[in-house]
C-alpha positions as a printed NumPy array, in Angstrom:
array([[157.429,  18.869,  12.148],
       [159.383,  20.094,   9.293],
       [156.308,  20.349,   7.007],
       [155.431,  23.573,   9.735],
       [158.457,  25.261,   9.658],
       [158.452,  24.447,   5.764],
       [155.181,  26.244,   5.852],
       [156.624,  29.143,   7.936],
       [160.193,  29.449,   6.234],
       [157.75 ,  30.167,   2.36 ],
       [155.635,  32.71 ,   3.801],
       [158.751,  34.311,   5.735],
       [161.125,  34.037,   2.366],
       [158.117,  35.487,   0.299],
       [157.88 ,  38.57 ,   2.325],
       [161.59 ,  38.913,   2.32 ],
       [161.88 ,  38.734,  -1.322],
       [159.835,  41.213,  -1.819],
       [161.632,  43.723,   0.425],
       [164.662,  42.699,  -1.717],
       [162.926,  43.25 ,  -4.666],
       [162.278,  46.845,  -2.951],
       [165.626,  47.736,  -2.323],
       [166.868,  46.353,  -5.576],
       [164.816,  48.624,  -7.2  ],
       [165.208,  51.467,  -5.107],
       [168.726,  51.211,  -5.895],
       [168.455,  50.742,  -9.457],
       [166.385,  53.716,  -9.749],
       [169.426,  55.511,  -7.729],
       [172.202,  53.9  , -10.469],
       [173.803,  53.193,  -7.163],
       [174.509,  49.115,  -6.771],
       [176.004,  49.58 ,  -3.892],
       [173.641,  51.435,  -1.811],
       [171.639,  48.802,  -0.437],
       [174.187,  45.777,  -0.494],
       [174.833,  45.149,   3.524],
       [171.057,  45.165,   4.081],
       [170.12 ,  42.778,   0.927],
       [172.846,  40.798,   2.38 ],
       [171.672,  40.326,   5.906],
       [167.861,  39.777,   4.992],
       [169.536,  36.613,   2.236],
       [170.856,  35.352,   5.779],
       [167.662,  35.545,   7.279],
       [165.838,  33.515,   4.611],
       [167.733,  29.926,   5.507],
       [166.929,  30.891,   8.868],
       [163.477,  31.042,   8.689],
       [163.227,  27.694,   7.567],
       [165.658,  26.424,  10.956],
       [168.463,  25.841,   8.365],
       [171.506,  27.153,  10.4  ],
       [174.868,  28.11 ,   8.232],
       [178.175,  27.52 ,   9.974],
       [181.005,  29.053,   7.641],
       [184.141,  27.536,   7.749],
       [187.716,  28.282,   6.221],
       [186.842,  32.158,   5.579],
       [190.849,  33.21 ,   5.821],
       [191.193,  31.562,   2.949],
       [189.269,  34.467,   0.697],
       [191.962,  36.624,  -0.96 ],
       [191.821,  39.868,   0.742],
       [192.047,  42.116,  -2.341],
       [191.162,  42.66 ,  -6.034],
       [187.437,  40.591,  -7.971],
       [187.845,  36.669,  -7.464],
       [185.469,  33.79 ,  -9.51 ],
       [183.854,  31.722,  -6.343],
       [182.358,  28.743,  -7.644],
       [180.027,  26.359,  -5.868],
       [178.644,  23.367,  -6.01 ],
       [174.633,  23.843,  -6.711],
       [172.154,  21.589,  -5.014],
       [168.764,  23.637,  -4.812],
       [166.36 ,  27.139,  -4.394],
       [168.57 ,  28.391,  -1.502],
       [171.808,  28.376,  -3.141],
       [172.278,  31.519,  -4.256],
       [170.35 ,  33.311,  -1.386],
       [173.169,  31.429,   0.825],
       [176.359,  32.514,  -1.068],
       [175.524,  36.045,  -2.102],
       [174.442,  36.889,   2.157],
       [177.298,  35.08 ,   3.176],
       [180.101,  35.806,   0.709],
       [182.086,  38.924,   2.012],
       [182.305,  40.557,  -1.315],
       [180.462,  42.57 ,  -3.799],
       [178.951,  39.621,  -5.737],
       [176.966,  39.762,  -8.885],
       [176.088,  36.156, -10.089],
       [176.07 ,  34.507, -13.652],
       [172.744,  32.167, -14.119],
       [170.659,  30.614, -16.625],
       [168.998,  32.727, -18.55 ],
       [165.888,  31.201, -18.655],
       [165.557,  32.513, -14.768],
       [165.383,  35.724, -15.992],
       [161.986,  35.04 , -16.759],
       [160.506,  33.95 , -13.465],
       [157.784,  35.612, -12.082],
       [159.689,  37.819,  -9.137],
       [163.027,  36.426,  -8.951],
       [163.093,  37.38 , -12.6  ],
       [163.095,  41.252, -11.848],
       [164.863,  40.614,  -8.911],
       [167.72 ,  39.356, -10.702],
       [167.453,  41.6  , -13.812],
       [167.528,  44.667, -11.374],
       [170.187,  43.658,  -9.342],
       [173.183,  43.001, -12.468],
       [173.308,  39.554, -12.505],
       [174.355,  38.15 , -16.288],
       [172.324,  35.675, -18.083],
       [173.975,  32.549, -19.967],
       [172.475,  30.101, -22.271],
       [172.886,  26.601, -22.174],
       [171.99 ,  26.553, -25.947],
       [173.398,  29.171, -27.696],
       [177.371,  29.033, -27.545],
       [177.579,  32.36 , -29.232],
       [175.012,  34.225, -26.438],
       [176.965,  32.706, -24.139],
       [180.444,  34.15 , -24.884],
       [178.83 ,  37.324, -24.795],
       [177.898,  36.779, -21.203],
       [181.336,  35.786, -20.462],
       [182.629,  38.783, -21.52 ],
       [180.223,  40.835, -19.987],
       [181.479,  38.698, -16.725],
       [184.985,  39.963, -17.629],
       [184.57 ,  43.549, -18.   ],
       [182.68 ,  43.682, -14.315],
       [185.469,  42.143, -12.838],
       [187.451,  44.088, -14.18 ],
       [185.707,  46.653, -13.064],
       [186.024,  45.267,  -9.507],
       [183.096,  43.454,  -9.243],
       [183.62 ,  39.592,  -8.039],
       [181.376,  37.017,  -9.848],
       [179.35 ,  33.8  ,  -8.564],
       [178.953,  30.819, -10.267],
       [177.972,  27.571, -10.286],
       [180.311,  25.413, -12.297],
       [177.813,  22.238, -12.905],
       [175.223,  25.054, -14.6  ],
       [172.47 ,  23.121, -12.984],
       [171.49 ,  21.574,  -9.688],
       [172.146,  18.096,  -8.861],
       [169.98 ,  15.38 ,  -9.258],
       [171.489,  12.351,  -6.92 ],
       [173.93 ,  14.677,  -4.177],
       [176.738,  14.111,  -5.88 ],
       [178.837,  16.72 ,  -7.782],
       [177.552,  16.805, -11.747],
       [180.406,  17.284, -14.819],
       [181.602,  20.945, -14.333],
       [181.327,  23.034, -17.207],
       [184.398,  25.345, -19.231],
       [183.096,  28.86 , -18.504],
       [183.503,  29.88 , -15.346],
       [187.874,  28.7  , -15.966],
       [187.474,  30.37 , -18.862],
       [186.472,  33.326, -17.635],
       [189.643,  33.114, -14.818],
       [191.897,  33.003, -17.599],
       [190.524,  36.248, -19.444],
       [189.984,  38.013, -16.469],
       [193.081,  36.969, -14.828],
       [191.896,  36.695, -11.239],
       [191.542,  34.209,  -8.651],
       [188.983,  31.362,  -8.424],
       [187.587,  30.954,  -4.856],
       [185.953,  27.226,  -4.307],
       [182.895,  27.006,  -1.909],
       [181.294,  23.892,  -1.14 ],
       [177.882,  23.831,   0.605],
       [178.117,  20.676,   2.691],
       [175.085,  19.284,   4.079],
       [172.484,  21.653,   1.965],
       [171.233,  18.809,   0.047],
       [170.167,  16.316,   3.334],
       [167.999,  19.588,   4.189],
       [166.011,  19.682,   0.604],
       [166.532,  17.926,  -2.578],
       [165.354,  18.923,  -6.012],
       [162.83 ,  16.027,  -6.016],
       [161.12 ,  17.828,  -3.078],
       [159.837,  21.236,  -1.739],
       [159.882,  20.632,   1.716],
       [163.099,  21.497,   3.91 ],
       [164.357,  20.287,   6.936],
       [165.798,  22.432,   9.609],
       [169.66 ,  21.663,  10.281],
       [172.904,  22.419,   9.803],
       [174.77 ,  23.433,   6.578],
       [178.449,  23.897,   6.516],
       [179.613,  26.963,   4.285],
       [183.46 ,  25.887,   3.314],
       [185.608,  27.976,   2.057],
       [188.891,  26.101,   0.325],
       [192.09 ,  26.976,  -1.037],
       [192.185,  29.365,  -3.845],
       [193.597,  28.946,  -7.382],
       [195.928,  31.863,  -7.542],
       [195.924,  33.867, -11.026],
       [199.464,  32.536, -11.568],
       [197.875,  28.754, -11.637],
       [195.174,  30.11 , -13.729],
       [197.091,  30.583, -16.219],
       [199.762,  27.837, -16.418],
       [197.021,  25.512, -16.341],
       [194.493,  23.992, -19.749],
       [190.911,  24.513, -18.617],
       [190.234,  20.848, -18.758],
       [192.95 ,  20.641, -16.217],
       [191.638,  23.418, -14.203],
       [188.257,  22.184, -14.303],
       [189.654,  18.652, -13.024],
       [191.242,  19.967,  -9.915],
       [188.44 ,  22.032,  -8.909],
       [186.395,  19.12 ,  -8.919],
       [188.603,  16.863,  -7.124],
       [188.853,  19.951,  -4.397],
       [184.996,  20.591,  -4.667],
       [184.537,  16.879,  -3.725],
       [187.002,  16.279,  -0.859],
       [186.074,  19.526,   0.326],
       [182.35 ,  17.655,   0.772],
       [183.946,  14.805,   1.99 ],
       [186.538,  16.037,   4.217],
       [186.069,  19.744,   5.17 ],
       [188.674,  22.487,   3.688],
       [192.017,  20.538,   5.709],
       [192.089,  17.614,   3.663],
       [190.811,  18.159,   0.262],
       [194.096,  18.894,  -2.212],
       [194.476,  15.196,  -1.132],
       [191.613,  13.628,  -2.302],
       [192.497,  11.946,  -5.446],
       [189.369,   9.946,  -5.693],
       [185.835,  12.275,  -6.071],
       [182.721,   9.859,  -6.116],
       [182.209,  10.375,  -9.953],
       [183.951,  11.264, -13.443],
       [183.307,  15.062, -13.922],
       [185.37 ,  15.262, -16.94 ],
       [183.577,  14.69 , -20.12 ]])
């Protein structure tokens, strides 16, 4: 059954790509990034749904009202980012490989709407990026990304990476974690099919800017990973007490 609505959910996301693509360029052309965000927004909703993946969001008080935050998320496959930036309440631009950039389609797409590449490879490219990241928070644009830097390969939460607590520190705003719970039961990276279910958006408790900055990065990157991980376990009530995630993610 799910090889049908598989089938269905492609040809629907295709055709709703490209309107994005439309409006993203539209807007582009208008130097007006804002212009077109509530509509981009609802058709990312619509894509999950066309493939009978349902998104319950949970814990959404606990999004700091005001000012740019860092959300982070744990990354498990294609619909990631079409889930957080439709569901996110913010003005979002995301940070991503770079190497995306040159996709057919979501290439453009991604390239026209602001996002920032980074490279995996180049240390010096990518503190460039990061303070490109910086100065559009600052300028009161909130950033998504996806602390691992690449999707899992087993389920289970990868080492997380510097930048994006980095990037807290120098901007001096809030990091938001998200985990998407369920996503990767509905398709893995090992497969293109997806099965319709059930995916539970969670929204946890925030690092404030005043722990951003009394805290090392490594130790930063240690408790978002032990909050990332109960948070999958547990749901957003019990995971500052998870001491235990199911791997190391410090190197």
């Amino acid at each position: 059954m799910y090889i049908i609505t598989t089938l269905v959910g492609y040809l629907m996301a295709g055709i709703l790509i490209l309107m994005i693509l439309l409006l993203v360029f539209i807007q582009s052309l208008a130097n007006n990034q804002h212009l077109f965000d509530r509509l981009i927004k609802a058709l990312c909703r619509l894509i999950p749904l066309g493939f009978g993946v349902r998104i319950k969001v949970r814990g959404e008080e606990a999004v700091p009202r005001e000012g740019s935050a860092i959300f982070i998320a744990n990354h498990v496959n294609i619909l990631d980012p079409l889930i957080l930036y439709g569901h996110i309440p913010r003005f979002v631009r995301g940070v991503e490989l770079d190497t995306h950039f040159r996709w057919p389609v979501w290439g453009p797409l991604v390239r026209r709407l602001g996002n920032i590449p980074i490279s995996h490879q180049n240390t010096r490219s990518a503190l460039e990026s990061l303070k490109e990241a910086t100065v559009r928070i600052k300028g009161g644009t909130s950033i998504v990304i996806f602390p691992e830097g690449h999707r899992t390969r087993d389920g289970r939460l990868q080492t997380f990476q510097s930048g994006p607590f980095l990037l807290a520190q120098t901007a001096g705003v809030p990091i938001q974690p998200i985990a998407l719970k369920g996503l990767w039961e509905r398709k893995t990276v090992h497969s293109i099919f997806i099965k319709p279910g059930e995916v539970e958006f969670i929204y946890g408790t925030p690092f404030d800017a005043r722990e951003i900055t009394e805290k090392s990065v490594r130790a930063l990157r240690k408790e978002a990973a032990t909050r990332m991980a109960g948070m999958l376990l547990d749901g957003p009530e019990k995971h500052q007490g998870n001491e235990n995630p199911p791997r190391n993610f410090i190197d």
